[in-house]
BALOBA-1460 file (C-alpha; in Angstrom, 3 decimals):
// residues 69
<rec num="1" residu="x" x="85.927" y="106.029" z="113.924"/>
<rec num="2" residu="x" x="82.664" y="105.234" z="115.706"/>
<rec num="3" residu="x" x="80.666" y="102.201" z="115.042"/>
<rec num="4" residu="x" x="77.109" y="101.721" z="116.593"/>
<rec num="5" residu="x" x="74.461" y="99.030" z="116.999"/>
<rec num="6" residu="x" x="71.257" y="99.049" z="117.407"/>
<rec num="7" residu="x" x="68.355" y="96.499" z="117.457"/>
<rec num="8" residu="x" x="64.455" y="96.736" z="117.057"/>
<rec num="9" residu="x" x="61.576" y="94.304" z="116.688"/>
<rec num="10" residu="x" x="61.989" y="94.353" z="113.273"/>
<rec num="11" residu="x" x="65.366" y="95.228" z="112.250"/>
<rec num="12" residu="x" x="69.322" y="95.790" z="113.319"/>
<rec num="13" residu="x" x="71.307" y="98.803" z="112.054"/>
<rec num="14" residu="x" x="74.788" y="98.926" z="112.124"/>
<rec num="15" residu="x" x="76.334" y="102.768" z="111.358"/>
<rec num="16" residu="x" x="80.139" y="103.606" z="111.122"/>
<rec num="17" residu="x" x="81.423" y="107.029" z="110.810"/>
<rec num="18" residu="x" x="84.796" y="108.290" z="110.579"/>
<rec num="19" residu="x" x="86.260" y="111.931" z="110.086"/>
<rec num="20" residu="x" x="88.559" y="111.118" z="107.460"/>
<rec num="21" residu="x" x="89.200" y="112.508" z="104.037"/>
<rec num="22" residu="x" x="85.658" y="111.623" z="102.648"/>
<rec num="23" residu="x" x="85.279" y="109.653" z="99.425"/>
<rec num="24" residu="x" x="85.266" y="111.154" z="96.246"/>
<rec num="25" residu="x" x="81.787" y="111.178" z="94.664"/>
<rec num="26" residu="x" x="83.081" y="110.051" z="91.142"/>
<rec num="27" residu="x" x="84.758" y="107.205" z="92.276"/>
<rec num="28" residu="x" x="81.520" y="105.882" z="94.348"/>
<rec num="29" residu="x" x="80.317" y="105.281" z="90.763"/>
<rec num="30" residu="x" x="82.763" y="104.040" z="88.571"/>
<rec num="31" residu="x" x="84.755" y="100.602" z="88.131"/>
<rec num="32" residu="x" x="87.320" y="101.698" z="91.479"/>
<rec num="33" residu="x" x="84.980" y="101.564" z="93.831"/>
<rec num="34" residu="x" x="83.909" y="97.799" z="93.307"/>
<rec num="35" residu="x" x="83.737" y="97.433" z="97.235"/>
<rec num="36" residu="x" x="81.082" y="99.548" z="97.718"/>
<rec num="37" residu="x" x="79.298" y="98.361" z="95.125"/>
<rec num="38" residu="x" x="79.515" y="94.754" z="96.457"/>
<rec num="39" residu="x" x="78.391" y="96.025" z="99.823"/>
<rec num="40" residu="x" x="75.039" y="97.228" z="98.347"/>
<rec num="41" residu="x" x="74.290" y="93.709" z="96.083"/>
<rec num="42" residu="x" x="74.893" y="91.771" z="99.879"/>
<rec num="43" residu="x" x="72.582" y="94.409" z="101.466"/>
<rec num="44" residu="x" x="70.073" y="93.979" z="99.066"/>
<rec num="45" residu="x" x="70.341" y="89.987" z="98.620"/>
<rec num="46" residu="x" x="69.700" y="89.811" z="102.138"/>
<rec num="47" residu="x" x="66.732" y="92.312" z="102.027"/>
<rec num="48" residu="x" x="68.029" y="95.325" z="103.518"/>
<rec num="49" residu="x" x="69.991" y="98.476" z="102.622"/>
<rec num="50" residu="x" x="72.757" y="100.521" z="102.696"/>
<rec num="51" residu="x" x="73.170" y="104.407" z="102.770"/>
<rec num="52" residu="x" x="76.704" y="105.724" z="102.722"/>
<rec num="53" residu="x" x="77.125" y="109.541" z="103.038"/>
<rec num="54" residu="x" x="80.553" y="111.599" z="102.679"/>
<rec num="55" residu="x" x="81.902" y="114.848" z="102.571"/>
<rec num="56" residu="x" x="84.850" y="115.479" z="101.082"/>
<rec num="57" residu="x" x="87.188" y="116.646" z="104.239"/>
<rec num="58" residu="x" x="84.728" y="115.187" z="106.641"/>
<rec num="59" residu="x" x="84.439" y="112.050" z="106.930"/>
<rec num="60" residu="x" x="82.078" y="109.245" z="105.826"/>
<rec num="61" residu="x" x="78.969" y="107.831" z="106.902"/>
<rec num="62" residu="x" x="77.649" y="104.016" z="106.570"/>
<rec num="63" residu="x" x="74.920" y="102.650" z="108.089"/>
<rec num="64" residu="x" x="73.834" y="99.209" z="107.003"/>
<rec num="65" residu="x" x="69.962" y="98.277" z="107.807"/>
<rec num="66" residu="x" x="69.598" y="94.549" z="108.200"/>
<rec num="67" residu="x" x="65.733" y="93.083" z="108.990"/>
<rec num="68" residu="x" x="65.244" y="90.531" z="111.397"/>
<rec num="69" residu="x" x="62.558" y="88.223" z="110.285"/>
């Protein structure tokens, strides 16, 4: 796993990435995956977003974009 930080005038982005297993794209969108679904509704209530990529045999991808102001 590798988890980064990074800060700008405007904005802080957080990105983990892992070489796992991936996640399975039908599960990202059906009643299972909850979690992720939860972690878009905080990113958004708080006025940011978040992108999660995946592969399946190679890994995932999330990177959370927070603003500042």
């Amino acid at each position: 796993i590798t988890i980064s930080a990074a800060v700008d005038a405007n904005s802080l982005t957080i990105k983990i990435e892992d070489n796992g297993v991936g996640i399975n794209t039908d599960r990202r969108v059906n009643r299972e995956s909850m979690g992720i679904t939860g972690m878009g509704e905080r990113a958004l209530y708080l006025g940011g977003k978040i992108d999660i990529a995946s592969s399946a045999g190679k890994g995932t991808t999330v990177e959370l974009s927070l603003p500042l102001n």
